[in-house]
LUMVO-679984 format. One record per residue (C-alpha): residue number from 1; residue in one letter; x, y, z. Coordinates in steps of 0.1 Angstrom, whole numbers, plus 5000, padded with zeros to 4 digits. Example, Ala and Ser with C-alpha at 12.3 -4.5 7.8 and 13.67 -1.06 7.14 Angstrom:
<pts>
<pt><num>1</num><residu>a</residu><east>5123</east><north>4955</north><up>5078</up></pt>
<pt><num>2</num><residu>s</residu><east>5137</east><north>4989</north><up>5071</up></pt>
</pts>
This chain:
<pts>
<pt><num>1</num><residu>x</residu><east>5164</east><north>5127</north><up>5194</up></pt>
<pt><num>2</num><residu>x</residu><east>5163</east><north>5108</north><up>5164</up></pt>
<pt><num>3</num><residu>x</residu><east>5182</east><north>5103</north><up>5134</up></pt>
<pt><num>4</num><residu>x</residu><east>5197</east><north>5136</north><up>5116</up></pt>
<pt><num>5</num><residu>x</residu><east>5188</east><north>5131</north><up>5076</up></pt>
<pt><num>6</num><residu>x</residu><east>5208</east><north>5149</north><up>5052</up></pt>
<pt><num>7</num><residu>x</residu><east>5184</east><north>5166</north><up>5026</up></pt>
<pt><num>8</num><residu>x</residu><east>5177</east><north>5144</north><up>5001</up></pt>
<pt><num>9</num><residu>x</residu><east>5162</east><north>5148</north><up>4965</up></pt>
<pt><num>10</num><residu>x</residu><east>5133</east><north>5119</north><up>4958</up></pt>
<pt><num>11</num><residu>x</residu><east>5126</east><north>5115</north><up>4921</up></pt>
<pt><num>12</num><residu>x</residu><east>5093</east><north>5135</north><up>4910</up></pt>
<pt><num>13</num><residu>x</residu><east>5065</east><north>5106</north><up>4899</up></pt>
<pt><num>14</num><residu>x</residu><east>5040</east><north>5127</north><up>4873</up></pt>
<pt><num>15</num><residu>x</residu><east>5012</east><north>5108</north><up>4880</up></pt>
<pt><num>16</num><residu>x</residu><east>4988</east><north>5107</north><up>4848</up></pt>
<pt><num>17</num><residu>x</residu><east>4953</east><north>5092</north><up>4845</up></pt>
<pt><num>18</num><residu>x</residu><east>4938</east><north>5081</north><up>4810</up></pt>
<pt><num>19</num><residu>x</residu><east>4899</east><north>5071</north><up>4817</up></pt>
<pt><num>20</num><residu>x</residu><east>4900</east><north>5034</north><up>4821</up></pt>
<pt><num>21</num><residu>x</residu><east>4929</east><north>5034</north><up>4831</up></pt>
<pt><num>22</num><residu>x</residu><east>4942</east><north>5011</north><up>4864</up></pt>
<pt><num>23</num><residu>x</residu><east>4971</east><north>5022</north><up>4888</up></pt>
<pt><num>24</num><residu>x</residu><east>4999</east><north>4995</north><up>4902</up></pt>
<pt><num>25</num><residu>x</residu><east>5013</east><north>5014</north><up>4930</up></pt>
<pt><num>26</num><residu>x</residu><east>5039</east><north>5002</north><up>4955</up></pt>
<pt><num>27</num><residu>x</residu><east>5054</east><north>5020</north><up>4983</up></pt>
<pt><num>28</num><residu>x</residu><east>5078</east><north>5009</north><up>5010</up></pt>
<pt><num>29</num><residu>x</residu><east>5088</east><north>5011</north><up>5047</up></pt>
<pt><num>30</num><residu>x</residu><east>5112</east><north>5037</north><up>5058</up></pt>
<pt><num>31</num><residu>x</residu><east>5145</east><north>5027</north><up>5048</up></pt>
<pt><num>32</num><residu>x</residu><east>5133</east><north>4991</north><up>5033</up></pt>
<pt><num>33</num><residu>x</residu><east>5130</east><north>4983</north><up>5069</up></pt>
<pt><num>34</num><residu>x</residu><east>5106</east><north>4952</north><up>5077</up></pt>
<pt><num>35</num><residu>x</residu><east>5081</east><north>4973</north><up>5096</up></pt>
<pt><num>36</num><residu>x</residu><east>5052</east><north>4961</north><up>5086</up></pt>
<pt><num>37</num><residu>x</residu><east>5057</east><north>4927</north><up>5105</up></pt>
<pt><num>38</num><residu>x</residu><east>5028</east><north>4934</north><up>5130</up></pt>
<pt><num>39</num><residu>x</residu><east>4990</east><north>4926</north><up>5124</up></pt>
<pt><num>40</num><residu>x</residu><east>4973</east><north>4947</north><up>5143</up></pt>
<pt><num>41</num><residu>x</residu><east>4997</east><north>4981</north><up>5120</up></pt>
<pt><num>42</num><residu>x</residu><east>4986</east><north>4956</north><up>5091</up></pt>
<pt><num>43</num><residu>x</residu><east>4949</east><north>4962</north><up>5101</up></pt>
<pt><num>44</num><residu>x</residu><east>4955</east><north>4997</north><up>5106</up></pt>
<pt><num>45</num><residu>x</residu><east>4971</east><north>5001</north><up>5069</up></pt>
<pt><num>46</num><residu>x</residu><east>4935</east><north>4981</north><up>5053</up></pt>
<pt><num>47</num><residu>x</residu><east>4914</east><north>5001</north><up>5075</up></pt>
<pt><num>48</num><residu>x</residu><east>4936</east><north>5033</north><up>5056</up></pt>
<pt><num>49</num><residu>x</residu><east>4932</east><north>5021</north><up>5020</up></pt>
<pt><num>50</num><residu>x</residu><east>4893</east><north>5014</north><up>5028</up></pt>
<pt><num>51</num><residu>x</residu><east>4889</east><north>5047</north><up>5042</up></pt>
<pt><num>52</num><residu>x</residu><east>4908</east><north>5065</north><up>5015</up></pt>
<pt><num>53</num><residu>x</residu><east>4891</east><north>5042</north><up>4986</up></pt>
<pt><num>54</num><residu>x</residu><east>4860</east><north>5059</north><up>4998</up></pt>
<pt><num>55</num><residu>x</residu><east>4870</east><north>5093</north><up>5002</up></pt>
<pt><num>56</num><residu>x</residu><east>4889</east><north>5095</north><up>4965</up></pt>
<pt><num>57</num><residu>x</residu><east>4869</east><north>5070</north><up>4949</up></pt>
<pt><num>58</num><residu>x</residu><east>4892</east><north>5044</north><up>4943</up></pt>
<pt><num>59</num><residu>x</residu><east>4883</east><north>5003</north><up>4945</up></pt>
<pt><num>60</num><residu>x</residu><east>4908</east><north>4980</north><up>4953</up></pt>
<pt><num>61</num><residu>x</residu><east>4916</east><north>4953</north><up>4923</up></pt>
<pt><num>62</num><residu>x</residu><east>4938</east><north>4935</north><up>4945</up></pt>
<pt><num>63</num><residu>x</residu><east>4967</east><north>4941</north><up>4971</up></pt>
<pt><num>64</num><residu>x</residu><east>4998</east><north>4923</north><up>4992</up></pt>
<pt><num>65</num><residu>x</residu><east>5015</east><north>4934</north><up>5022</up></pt>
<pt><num>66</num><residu>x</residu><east>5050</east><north>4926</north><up>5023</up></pt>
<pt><num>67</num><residu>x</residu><east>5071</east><north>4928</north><up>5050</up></pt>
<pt><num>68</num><residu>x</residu><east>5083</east><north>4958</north><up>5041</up></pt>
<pt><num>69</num><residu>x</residu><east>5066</east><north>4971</north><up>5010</up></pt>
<pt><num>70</num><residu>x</residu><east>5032</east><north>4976</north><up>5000</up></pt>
<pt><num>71</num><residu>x</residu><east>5017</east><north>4966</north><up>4964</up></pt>
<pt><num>72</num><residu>x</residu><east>4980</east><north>4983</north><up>4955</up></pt>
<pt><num>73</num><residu>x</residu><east>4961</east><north>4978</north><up>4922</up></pt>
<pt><num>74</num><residu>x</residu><east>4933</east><north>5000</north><up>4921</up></pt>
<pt><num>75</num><residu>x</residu><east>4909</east><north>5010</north><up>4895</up></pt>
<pt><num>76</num><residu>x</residu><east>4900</east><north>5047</north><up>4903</up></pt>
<pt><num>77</num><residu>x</residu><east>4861</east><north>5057</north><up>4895</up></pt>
<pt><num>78</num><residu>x</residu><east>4869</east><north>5096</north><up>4889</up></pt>
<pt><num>79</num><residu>x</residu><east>4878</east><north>5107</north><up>4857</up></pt>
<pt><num>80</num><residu>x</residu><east>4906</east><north>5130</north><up>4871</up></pt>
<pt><num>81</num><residu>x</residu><east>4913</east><north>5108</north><up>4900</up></pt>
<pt><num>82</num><residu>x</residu><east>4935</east><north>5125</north><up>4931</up></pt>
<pt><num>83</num><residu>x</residu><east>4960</east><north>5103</north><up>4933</up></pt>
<pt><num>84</num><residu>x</residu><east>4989</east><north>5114</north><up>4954</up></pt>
<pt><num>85</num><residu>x</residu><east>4963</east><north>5129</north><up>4983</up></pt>
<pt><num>86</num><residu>x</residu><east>4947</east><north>5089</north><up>4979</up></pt>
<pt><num>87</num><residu>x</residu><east>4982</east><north>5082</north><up>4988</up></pt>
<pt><num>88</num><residu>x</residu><east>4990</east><north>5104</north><up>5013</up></pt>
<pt><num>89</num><residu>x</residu><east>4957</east><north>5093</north><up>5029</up></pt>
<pt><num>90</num><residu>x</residu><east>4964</east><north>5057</north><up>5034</up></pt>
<pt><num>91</num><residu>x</residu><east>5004</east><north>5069</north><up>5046</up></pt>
<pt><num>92</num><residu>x</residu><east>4992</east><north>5093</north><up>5070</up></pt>
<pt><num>93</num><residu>x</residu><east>4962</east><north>5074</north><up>5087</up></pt>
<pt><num>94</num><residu>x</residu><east>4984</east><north>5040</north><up>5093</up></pt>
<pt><num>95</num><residu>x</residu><east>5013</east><north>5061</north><up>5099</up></pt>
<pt><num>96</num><residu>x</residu><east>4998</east><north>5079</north><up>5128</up></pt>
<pt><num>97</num><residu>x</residu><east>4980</east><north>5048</north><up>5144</up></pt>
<pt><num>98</num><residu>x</residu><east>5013</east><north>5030</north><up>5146</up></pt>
<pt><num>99</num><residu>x</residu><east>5033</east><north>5060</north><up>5158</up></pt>
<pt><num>100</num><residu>x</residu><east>5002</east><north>5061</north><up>5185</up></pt>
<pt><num>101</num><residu>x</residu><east>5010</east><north>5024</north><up>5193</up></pt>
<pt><num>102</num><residu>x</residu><east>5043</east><north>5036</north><up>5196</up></pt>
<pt><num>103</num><residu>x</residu><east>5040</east><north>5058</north><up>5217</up></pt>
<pt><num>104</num><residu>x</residu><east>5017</east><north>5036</north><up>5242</up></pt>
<pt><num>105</num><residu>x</residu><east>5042</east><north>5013</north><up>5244</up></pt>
<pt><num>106</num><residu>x</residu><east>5070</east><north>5037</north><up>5250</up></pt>
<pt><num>107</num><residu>x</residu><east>5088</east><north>5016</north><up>5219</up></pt>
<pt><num>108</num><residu>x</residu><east>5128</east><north>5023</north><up>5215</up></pt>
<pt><num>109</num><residu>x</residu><east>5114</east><north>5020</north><up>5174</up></pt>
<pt><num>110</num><residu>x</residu><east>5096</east><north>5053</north><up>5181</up></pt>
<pt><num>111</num><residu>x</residu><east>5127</east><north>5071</north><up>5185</up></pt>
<pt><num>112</num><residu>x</residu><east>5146</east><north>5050</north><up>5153</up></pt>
<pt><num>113</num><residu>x</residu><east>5115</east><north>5061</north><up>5134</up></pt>
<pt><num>114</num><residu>x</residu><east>5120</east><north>5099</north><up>5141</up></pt>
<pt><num>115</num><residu>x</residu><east>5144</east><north>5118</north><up>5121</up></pt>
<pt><num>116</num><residu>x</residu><east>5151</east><north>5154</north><up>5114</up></pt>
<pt><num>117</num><residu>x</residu><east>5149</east><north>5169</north><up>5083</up></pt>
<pt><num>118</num><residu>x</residu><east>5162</east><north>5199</north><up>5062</up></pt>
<pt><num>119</num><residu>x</residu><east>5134</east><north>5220</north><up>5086</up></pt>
<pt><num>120</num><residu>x</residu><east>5152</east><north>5209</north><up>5121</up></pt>
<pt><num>121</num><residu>x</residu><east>5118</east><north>5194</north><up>5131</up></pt>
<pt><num>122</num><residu>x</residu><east>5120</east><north>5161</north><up>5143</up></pt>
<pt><num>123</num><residu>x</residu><east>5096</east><north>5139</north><up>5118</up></pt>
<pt><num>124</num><residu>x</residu><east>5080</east><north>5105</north><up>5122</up></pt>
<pt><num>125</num><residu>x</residu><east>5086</east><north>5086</north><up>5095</up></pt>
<pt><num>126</num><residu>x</residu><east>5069</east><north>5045</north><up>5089</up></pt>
<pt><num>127</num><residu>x</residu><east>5070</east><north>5048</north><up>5053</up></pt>
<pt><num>128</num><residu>x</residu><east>5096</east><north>5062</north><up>5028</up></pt>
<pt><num>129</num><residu>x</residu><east>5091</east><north>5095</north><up>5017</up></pt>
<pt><num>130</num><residu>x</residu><east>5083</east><north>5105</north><up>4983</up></pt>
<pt><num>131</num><residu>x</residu><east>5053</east><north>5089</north><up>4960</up></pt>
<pt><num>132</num><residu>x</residu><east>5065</east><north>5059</north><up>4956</up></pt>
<pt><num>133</num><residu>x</residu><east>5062</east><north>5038</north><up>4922</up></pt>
<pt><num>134</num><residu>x</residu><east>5025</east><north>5042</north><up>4897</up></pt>
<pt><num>135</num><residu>x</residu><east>5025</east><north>5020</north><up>4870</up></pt>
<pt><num>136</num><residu>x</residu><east>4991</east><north>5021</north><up>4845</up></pt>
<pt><num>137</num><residu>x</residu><east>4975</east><north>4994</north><up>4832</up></pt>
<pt><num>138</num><residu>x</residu><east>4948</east><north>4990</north><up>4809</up></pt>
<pt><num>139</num><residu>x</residu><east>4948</east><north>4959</north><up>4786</up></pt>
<pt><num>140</num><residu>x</residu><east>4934</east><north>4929</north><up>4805</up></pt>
<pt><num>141</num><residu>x</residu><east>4966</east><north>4906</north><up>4799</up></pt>
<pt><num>142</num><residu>x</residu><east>4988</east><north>4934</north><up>4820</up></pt>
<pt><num>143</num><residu>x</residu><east>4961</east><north>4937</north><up>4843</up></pt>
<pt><num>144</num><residu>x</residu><east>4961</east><north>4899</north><up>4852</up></pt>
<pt><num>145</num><residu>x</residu><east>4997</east><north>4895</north><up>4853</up></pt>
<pt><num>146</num><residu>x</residu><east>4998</east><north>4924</north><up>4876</up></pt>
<pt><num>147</num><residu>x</residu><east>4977</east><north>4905</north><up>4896</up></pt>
<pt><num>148</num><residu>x</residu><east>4997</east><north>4872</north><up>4896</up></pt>
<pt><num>149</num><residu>x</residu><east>5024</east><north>4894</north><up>4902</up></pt>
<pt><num>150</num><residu>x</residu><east>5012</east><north>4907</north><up>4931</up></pt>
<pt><num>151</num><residu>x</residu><east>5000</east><north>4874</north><up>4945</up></pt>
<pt><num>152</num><residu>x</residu><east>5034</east><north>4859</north><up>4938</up></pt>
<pt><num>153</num><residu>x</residu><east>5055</east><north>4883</north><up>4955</up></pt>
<pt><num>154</num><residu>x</residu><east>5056</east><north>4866</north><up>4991</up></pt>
<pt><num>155</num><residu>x</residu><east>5064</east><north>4831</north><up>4975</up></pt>
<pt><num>156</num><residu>x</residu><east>5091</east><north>4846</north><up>4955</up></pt>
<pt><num>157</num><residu>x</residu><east>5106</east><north>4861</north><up>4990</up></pt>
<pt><num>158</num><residu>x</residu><east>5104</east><north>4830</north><up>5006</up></pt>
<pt><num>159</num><residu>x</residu><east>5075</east><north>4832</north><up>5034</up></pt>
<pt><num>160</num><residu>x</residu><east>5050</east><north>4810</north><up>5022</up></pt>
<pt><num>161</num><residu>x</residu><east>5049</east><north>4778</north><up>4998</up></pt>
<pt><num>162</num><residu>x</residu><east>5020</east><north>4789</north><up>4982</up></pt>
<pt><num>163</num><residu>x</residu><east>5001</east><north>4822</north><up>4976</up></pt>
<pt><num>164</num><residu>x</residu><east>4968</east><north>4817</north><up>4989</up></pt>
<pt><num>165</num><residu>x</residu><east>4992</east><north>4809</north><up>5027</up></pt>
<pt><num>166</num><residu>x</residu><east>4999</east><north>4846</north><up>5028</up></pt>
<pt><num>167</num><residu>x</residu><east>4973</east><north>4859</north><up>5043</up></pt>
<pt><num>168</num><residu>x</residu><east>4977</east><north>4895</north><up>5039</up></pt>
<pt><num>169</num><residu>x</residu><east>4971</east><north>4896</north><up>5003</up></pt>
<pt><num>170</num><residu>x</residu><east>4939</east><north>4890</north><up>4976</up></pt>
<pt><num>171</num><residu>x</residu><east>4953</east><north>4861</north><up>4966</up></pt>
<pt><num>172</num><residu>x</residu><east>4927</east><north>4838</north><up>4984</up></pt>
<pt><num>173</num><residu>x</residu><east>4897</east><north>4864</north><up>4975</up></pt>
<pt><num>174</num><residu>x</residu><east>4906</east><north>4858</north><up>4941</up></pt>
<pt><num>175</num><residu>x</residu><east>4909</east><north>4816</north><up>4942</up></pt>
<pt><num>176</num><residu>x</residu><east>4872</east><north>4818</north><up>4960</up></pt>
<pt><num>177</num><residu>x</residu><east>4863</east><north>4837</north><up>4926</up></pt>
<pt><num>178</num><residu>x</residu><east>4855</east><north>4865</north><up>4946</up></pt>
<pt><num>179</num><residu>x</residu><east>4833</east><north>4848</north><up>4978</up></pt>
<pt><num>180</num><residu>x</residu><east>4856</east><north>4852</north><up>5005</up></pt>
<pt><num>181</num><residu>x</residu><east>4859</east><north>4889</north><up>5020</up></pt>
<pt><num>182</num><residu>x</residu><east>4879</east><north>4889</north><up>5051</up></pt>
<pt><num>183</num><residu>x</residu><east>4870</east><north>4911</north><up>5076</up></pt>
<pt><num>184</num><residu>x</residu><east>4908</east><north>4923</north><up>5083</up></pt>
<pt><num>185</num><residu>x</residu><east>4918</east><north>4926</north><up>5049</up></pt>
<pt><num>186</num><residu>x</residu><east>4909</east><north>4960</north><up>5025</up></pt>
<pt><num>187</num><residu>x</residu><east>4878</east><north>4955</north><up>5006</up></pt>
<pt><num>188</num><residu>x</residu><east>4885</east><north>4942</north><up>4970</up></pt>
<pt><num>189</num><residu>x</residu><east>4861</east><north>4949</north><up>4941</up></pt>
<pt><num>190</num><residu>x</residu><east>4859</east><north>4928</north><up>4910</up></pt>
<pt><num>191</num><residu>x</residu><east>4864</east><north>4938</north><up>4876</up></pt>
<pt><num>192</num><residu>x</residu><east>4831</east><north>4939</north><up>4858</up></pt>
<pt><num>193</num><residu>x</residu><east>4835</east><north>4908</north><up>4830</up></pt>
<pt><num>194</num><residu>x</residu><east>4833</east><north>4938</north><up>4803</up></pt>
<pt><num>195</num><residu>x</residu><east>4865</east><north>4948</north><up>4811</up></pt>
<pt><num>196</num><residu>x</residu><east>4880</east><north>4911</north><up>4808</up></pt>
<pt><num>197</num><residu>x</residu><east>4862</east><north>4906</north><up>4771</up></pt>
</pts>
């Protein structure tokens, strides 16, 4: 059995969508744990955004995986864009692949990760419940400093020298203007220059 959570109330995020518009979301690891620490549940979480990009028409701007926290910019291509099911997409799909890995391996973290909630049933839970944080941009100064931002972050925390080092991040897509696509990584898609102008 796994942890017993107390019911809990999560702040309501009203997600809004002005055409043009570009959403900064971050979301993090149950707890703030540093779960997301293996590459193989990092692979799973890009395959996740990919798969969800496609499904709710959303490109990726640009992206880092942290340790334990995830930071998206994407640029949605519907006009009323379904943003918390794009979400719950990408939670869901890496969320079960790790708890499958989990589960292979007969992992002690499986249990640690399981906790029942205010329905008595026992709940797998890799990421932190609730929407997590949507921020929208739209003026190309916020949008690139969103993007330093972004690429900053695992510099800032200390595991890397220099942002290009971290590899699970657009940082190095974005210093080979746009020429290097890693396999591994989520698929990034450029701005078109009209925006920038």
């Amino acid at each position: 059995m796994g942890l017993v959570m107390k019911p809990t109330k999560f702040k309501t995020i009203q997600h809004y969508h002005e055409p043009g518009d570009l959403h900064e979301f971050t979301f993090s690891c149950f707890r703030r744990q540093n779960l997301l620490t293996n590459d193989a549940w990092r692979r799973y979480l890009a395959q996740a955004i990919d798969e969800a990009g496609r499904e709710y028409g959303f490109h990726l701007v640009a992206f880092v995986f942290m340790p334990n926290h995830v930071h998206l910019l994407t640029w949605p291509v519907e006009e009323q864009p379904r943003i918390a099911d794009y979400l719950k997409w990408i939670k869901r799909s890496s969320s079960a692949s790790i708890k499958n890995d989990l589960s292979k391996a007969k992992s002690s973290l499986l249990r640690r990760l399981t906790v029942q909630e205010a329905t008595k049933q026992p709940v797998f839970r890799f990421w932190e419940k609730g929407p997590g944080y949507d921020r929208n941009l739209n003026q190309p100064g916020t949008v690139q400093a969103s993007i330093d931002y972004l690429h900053r972050n695992p510099v800032r925390r200390g595991l890397v020298t220099e942002s290009r080092r971290w590899k699970w991040s657009s940082a190095r897509f974005y210093e080979s203007d746009g020429q290097l696509q890693e396999p591994e990584l989520p698929k990034i898609t450029l701005l078109p220059a009209e925006f920038w102008n």
